[in-house]
PDB file of N, CA, C, O and CB in Angstrom:
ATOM      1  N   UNK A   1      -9.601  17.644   0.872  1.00  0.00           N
ATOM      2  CA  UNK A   1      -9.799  18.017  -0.499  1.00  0.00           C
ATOM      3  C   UNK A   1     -11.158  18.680  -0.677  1.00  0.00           C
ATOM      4  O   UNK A   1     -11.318  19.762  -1.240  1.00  0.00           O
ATOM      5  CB  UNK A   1      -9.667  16.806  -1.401  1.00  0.00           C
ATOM      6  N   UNK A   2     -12.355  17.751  -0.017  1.00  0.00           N
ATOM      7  CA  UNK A   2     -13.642  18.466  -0.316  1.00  0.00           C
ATOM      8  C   UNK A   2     -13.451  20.389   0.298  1.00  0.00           C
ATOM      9  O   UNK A   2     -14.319  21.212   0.006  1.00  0.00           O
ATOM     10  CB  UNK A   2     -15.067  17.406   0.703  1.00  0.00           C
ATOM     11  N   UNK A   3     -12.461  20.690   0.954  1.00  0.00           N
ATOM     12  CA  UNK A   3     -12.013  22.274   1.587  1.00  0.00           C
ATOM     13  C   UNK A   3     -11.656  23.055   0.315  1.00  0.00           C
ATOM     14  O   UNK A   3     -11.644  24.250   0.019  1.00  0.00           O
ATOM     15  CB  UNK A   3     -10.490  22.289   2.761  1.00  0.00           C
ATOM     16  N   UNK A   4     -11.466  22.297  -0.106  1.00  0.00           N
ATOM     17  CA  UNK A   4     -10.301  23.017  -1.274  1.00  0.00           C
ATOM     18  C   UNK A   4     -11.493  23.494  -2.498  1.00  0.00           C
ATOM     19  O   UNK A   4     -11.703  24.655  -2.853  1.00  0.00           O
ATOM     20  CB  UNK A   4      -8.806  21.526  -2.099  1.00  0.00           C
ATOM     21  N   UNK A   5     -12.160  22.306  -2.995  1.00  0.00           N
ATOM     22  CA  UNK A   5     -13.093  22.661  -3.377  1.00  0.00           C
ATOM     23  C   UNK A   5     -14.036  23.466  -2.953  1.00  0.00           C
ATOM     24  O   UNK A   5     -14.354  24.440  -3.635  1.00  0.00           O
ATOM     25  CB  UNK A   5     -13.380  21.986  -3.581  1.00  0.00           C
ATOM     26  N   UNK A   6     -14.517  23.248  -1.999  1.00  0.00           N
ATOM     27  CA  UNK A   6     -15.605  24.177  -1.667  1.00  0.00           C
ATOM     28  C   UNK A   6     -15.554  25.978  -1.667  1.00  0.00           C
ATOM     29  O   UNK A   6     -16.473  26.765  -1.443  1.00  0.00           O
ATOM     30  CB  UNK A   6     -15.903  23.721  -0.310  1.00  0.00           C
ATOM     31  N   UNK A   7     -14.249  26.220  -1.976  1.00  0.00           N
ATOM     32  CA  UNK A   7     -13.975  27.756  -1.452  1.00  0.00           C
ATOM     33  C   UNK A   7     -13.700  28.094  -3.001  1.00  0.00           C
ATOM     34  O   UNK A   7     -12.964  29.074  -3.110  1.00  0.00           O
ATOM     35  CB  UNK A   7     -12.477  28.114  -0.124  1.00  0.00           C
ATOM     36  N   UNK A   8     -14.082  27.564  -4.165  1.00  0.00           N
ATOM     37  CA  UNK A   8     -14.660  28.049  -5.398  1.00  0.00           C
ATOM     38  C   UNK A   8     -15.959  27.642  -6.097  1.00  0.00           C
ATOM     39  O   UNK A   8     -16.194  26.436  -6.167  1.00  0.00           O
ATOM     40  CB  UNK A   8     -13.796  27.846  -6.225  1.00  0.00           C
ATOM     41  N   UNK A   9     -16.428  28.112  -6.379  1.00  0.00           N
ATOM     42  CA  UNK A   9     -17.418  27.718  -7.089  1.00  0.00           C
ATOM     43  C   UNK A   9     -17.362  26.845  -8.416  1.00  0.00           C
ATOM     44  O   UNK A   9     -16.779  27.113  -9.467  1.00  0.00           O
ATOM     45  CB  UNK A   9     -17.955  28.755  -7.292  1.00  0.00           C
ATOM     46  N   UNK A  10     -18.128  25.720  -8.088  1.00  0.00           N
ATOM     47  CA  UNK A  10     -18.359  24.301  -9.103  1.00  0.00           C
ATOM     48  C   UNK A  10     -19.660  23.474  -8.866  1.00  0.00           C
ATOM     49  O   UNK A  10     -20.031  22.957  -7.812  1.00  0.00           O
ATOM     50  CB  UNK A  10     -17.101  23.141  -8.843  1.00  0.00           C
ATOM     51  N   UNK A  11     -20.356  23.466 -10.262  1.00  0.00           N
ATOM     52  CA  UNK A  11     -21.884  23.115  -9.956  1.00  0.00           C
ATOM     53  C   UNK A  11     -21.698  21.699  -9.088  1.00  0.00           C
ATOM     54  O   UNK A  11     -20.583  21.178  -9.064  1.00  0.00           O
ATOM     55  CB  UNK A  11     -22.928  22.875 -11.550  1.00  0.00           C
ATOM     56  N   UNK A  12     -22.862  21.069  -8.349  1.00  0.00           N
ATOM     57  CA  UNK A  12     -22.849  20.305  -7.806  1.00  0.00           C
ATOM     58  C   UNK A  12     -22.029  18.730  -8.503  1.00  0.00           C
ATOM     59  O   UNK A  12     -21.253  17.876  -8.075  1.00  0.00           O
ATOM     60  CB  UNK A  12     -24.093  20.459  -7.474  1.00  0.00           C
ATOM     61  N   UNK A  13     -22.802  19.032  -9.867  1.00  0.00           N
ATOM     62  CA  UNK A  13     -22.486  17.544 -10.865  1.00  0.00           C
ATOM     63  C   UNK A  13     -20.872  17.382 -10.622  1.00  0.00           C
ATOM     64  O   UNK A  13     -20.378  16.331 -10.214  1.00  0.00           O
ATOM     65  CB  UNK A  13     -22.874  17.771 -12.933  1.00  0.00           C
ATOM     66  N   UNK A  14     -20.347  18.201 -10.832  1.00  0.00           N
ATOM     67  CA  UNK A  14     -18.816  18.546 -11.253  1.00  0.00           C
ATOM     68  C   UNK A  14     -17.840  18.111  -9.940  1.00  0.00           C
ATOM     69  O   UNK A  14     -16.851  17.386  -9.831  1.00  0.00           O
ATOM     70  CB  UNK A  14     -18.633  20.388 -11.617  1.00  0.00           C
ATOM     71  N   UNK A  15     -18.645  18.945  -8.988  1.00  0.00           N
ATOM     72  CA  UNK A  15     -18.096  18.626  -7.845  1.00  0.00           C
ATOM     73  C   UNK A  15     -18.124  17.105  -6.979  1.00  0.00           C
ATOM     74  O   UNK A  15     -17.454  16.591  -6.083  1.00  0.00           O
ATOM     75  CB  UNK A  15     -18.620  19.562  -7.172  1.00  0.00           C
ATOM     76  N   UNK A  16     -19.352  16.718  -7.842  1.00  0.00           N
ATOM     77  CA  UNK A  16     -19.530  15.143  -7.226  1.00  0.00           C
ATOM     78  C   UNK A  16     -18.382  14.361  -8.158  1.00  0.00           C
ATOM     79  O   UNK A  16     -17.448  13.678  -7.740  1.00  0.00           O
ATOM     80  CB  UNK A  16     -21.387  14.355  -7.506  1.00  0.00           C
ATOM     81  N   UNK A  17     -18.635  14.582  -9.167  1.00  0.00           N
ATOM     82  CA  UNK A  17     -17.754  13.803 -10.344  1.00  0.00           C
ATOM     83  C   UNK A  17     -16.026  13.753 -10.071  1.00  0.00           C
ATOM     84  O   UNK A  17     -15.244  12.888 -10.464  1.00  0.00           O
ATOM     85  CB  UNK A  17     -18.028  14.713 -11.920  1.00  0.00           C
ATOM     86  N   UNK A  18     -15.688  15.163  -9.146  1.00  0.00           N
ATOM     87  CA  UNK A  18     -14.430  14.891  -8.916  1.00  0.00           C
ATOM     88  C   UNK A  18     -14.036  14.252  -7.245  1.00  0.00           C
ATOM     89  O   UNK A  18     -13.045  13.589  -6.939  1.00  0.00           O
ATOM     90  CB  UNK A  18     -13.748  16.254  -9.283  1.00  0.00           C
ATOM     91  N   UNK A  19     -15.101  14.680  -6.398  1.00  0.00           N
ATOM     92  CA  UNK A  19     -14.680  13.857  -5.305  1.00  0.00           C
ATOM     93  C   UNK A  19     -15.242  12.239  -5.301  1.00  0.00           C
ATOM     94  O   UNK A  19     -15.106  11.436  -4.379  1.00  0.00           O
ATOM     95  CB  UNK A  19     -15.166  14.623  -4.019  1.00  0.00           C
ATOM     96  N   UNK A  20     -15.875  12.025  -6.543  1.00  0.00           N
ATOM     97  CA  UNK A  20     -15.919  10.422  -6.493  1.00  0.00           C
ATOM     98  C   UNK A  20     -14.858   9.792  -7.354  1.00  0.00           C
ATOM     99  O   UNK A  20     -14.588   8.594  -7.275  1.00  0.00           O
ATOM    100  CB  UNK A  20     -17.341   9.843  -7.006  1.00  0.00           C
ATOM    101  N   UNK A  21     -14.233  10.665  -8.216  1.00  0.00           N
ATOM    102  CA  UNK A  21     -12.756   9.831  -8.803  1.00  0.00           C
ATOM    103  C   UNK A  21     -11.734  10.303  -7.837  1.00  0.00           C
ATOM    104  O   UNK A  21     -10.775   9.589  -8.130  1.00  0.00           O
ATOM    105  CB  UNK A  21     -12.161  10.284 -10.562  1.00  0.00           C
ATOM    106  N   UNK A  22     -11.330  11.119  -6.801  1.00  0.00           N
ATOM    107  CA  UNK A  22     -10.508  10.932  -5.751  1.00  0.00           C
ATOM    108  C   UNK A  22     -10.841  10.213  -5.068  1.00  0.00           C
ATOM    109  O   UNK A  22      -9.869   9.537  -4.732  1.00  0.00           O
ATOM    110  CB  UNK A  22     -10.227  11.745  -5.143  1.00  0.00           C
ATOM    111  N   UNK A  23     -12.137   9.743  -4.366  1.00  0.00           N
ATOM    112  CA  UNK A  23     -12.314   8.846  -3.944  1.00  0.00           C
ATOM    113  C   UNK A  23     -11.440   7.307  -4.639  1.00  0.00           C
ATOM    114  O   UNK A  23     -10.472   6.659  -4.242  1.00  0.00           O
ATOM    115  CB  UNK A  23     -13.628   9.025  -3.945  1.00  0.00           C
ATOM    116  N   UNK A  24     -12.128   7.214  -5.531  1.00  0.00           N
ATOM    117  CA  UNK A  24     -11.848   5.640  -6.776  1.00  0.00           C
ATOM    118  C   UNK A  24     -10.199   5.671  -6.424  1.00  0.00           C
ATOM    119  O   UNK A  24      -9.639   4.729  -5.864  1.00  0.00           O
ATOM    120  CB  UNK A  24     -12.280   5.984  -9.191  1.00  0.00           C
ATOM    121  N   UNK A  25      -9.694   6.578  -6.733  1.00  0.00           N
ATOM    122  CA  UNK A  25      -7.847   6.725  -6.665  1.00  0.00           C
ATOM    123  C   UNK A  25      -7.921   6.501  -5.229  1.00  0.00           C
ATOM    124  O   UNK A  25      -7.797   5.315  -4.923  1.00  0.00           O
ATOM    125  CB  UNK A  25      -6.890   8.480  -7.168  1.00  0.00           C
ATOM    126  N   UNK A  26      -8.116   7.436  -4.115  1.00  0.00           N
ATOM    127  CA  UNK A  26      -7.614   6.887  -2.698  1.00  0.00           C
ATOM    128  C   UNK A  26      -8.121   5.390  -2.810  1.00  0.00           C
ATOM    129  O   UNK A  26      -7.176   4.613  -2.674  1.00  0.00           O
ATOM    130  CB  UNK A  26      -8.328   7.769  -1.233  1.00  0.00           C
ATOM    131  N   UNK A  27      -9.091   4.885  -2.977  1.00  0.00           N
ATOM    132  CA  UNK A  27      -9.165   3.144  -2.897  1.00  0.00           C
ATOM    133  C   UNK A  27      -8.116   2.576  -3.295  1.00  0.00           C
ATOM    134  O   UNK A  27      -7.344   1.916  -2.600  1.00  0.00           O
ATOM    135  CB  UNK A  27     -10.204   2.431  -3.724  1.00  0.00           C
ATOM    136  N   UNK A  28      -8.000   2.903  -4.937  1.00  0.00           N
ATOM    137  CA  UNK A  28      -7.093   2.185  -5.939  1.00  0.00           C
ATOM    138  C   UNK A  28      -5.484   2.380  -5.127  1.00  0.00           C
ATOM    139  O   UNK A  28      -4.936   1.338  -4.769  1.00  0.00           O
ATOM    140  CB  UNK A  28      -7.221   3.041  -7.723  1.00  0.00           C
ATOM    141  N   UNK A  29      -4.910   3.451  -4.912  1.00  0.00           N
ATOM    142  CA  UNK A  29      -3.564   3.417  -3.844  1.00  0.00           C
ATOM    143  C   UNK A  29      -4.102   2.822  -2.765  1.00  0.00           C
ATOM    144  O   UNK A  29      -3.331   1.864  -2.693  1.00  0.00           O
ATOM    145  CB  UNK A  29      -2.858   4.899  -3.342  1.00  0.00           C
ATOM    146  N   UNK A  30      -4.826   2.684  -1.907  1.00  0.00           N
ATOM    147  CA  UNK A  30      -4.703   1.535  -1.173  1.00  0.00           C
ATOM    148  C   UNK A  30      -4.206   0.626  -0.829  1.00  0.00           C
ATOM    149  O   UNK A  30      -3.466   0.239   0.075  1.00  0.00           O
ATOM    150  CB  UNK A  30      -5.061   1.187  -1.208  1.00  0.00           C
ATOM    151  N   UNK A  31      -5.150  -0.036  -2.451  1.00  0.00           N
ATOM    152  CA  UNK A  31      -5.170  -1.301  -2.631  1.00  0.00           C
ATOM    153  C   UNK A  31      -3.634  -1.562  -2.846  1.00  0.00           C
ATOM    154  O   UNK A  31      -2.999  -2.218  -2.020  1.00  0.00           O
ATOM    155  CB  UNK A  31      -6.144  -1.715  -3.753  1.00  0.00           C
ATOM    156  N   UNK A  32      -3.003  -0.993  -4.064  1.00  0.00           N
ATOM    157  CA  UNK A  32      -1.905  -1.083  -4.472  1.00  0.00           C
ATOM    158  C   UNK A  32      -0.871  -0.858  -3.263  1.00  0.00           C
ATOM    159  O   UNK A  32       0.316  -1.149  -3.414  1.00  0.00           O
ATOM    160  CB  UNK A  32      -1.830  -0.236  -5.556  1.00  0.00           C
ATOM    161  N   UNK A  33      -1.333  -0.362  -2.132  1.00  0.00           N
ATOM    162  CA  UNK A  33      -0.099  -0.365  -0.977  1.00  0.00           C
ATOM    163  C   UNK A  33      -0.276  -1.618  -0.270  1.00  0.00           C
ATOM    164  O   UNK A  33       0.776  -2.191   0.013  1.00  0.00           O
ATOM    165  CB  UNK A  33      -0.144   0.939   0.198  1.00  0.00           C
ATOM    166  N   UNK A  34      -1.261  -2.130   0.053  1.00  0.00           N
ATOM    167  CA  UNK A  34      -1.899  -2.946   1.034  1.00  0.00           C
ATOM    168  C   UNK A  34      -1.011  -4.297  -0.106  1.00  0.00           C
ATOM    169  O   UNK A  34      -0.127  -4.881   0.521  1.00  0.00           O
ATOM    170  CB  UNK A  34      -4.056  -2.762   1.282  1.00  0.00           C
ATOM    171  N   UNK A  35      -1.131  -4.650  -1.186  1.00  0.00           N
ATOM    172  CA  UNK A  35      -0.901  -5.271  -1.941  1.00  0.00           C
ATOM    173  C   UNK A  35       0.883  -5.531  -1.770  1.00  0.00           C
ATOM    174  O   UNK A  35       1.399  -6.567  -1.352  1.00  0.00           O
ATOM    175  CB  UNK A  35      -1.558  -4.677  -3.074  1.00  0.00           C
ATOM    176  N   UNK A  36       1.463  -4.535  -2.129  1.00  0.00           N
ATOM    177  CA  UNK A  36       2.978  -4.397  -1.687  1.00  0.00           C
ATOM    178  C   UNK A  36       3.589  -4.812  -0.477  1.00  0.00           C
ATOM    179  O   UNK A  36       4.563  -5.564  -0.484  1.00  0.00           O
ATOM    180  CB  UNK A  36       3.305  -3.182  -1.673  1.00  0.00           C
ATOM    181  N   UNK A  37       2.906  -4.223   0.911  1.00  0.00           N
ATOM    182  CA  UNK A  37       3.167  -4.616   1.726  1.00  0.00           C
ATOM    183  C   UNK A  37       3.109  -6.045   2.143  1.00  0.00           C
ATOM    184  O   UNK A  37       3.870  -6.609   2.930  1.00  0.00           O
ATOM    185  CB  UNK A  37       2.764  -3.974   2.194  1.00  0.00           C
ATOM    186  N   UNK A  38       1.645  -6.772   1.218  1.00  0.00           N
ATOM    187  CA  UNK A  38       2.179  -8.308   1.779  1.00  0.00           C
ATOM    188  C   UNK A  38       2.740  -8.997   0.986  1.00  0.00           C
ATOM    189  O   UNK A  38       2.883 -10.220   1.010  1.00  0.00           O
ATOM    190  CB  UNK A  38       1.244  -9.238   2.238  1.00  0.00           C
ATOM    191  N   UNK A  39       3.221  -7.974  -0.045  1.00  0.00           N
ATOM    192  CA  UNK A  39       4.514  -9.011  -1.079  1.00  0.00           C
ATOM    193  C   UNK A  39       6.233  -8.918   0.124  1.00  0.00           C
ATOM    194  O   UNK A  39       7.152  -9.734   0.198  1.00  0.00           O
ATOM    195  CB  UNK A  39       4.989  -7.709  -3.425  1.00  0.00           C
ATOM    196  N   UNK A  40       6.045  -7.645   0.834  1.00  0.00           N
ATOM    197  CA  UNK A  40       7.361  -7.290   1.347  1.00  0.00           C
ATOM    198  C   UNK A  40       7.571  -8.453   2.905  1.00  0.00           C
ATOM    199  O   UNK A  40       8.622  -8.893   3.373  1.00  0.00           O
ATOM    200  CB  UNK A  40       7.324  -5.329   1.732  1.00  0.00           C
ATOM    201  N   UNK A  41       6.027  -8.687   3.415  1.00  0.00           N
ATOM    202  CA  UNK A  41       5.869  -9.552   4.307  1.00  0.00           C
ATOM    203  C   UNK A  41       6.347 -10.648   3.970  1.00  0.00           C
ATOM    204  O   UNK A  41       7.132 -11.368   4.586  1.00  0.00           O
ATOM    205  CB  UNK A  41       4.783  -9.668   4.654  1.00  0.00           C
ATOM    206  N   UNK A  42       5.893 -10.777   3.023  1.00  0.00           N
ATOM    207  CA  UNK A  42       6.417 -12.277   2.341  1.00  0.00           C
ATOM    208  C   UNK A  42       8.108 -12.788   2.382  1.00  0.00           C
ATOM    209  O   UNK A  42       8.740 -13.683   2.943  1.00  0.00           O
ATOM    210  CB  UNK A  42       6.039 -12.169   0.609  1.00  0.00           C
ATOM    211  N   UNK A  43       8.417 -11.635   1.425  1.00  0.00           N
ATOM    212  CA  UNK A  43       9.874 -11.466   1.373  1.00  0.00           C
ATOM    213  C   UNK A  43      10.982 -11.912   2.330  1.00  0.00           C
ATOM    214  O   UNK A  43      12.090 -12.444   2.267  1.00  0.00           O
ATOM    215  CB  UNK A  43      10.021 -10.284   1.313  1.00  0.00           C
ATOM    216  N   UNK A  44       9.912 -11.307   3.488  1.00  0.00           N
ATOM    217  CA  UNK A  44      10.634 -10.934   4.815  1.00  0.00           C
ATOM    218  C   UNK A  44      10.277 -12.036   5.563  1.00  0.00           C
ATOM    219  O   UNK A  44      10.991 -12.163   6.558  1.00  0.00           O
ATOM    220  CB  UNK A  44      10.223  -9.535   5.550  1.00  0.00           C
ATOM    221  N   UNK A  45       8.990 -13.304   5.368  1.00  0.00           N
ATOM    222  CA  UNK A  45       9.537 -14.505   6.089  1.00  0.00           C
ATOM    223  C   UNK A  45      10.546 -15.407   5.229  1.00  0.00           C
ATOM    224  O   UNK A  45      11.194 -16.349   5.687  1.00  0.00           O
ATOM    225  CB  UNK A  45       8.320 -15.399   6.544  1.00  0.00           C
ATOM    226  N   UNK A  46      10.567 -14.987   3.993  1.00  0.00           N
ATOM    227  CA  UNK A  46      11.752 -16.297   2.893  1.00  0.00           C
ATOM    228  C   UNK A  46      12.980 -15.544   3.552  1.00  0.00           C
ATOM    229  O   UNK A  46      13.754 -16.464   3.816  1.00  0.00           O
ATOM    230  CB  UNK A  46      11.782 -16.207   0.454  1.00  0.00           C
ATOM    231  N   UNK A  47      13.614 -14.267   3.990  1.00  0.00           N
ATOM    232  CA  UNK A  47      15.019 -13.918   4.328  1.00  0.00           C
ATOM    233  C   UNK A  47      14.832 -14.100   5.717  1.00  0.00           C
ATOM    234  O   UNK A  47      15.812 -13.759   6.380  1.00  0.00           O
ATOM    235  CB  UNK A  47      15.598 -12.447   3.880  1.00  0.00           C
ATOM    236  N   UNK A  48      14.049 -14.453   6.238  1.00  0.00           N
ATOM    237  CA  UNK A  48      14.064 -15.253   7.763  1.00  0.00           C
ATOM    238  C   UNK A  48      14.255 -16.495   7.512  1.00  0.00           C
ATOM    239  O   UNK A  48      15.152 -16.835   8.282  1.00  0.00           O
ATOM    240  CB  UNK A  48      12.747 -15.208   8.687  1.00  0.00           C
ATOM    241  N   UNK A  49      13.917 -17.454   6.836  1.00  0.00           N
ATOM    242  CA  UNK A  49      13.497 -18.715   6.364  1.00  0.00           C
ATOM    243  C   UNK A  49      15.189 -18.901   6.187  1.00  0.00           C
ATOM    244  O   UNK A  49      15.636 -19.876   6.791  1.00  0.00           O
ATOM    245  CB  UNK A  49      12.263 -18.823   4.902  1.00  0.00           C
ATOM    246  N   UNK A  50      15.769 -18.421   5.743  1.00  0.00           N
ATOM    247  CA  UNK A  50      17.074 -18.374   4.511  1.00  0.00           C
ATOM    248  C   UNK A  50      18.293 -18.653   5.691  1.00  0.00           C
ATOM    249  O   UNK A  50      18.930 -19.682   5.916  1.00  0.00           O
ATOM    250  CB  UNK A  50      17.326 -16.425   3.420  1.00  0.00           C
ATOM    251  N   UNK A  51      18.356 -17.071   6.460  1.00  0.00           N
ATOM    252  CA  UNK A  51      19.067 -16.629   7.476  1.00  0.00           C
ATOM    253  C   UNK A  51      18.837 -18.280   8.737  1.00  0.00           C
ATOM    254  O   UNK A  51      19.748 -18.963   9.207  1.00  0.00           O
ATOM    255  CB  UNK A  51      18.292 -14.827   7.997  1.00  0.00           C
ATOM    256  N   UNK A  52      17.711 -18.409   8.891  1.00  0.00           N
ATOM    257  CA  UNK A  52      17.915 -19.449  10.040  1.00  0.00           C
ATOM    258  C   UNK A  52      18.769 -21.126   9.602  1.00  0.00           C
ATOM    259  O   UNK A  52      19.553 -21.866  10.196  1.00  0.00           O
ATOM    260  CB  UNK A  52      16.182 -19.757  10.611  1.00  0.00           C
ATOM    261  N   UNK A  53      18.101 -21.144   8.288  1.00  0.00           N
ATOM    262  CA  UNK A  53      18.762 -22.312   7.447  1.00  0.00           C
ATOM    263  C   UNK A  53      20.444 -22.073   7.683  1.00  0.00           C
ATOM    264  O   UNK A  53      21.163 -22.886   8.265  1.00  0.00           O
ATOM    265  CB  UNK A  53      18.271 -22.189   5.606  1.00  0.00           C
ATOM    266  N   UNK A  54      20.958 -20.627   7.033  1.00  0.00           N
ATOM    267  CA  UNK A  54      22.638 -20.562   7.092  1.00  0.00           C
ATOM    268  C   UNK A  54      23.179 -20.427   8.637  1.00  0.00           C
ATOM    269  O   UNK A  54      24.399 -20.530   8.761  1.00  0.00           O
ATOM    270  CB  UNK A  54      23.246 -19.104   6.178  1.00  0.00           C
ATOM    271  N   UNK A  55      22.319 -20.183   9.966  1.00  0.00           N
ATOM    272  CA  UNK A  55      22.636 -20.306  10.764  1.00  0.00           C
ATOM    273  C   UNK A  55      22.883 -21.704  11.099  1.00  0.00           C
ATOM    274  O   UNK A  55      24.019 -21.903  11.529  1.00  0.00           O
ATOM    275  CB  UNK A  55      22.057 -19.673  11.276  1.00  0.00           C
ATOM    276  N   UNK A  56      22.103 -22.754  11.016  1.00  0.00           N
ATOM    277  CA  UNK A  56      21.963 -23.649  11.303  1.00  0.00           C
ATOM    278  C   UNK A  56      23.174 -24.869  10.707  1.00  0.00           C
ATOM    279  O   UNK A  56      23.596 -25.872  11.284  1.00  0.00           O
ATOM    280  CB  UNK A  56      20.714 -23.651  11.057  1.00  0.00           C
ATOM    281  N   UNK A  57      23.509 -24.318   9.340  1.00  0.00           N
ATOM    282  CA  UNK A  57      24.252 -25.334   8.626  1.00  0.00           C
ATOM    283  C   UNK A  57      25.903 -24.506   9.417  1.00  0.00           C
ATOM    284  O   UNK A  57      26.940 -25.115   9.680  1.00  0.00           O
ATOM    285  CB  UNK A  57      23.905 -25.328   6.457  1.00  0.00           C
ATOM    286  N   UNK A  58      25.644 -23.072   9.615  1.00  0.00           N
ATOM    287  CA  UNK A  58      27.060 -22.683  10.577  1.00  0.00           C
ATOM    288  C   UNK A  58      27.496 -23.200  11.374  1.00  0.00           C
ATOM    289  O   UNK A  58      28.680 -23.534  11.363  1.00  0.00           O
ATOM    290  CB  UNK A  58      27.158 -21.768  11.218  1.00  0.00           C
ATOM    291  N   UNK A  59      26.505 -23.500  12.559  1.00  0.00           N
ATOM    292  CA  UNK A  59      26.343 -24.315  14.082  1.00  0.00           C
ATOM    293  C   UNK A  59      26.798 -25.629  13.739  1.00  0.00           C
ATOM    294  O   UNK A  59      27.822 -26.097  14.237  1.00  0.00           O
ATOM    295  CB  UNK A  59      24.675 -24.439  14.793  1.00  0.00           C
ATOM    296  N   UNK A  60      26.211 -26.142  13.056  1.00  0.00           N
ATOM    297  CA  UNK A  60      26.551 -27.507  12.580  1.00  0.00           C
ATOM    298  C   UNK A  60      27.739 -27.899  12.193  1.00  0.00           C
ATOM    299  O   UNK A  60      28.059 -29.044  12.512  1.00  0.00           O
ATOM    300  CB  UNK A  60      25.902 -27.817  11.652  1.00  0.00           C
ATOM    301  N   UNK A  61      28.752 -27.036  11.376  1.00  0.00           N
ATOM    302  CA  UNK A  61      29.936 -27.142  11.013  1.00  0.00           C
ATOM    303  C   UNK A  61      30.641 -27.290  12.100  1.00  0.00           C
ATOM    304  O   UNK A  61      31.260 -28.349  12.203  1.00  0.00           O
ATOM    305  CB  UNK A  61      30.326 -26.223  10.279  1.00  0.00           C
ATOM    306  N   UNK A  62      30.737 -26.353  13.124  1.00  0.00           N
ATOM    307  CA  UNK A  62      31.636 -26.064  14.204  1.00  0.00           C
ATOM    308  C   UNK A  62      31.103 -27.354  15.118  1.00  0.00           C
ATOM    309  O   UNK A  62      31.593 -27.570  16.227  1.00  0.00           O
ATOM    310  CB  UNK A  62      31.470 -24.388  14.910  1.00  0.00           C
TER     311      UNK A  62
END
């Protein structure tokens, strides 16, 4: 991004002001992915958790 900018002209202030709120946003998605992913981790040991339980009560029947 700082490429993109640089190949027009924008006083310094301006130019700081916008690569420090892309900055703030790349953090903020981050966070918000990093965040998701260990809700999906989660998820994904309770449908392990679940799956071994209905295996188990299967085995058991037979």
């Amino acid at each position: 991004m700082n490429r993109l900018i640089s190949k027009v002209y924008i006083d310094d202030e301006t130019k700081d002001k916008m690569t420090n709120r892309l900055e703030e946003l790349f953090q903020e998605e981050s966070k918000a992915s990093f965040s998701l992913s260990g809700q999906v981790k989660n998820r994904l040991k309770e449908f392990d958790g679940k799956i071994e339980r209905l295996i188990d009560v299967y085995i058991n029947r037979e």
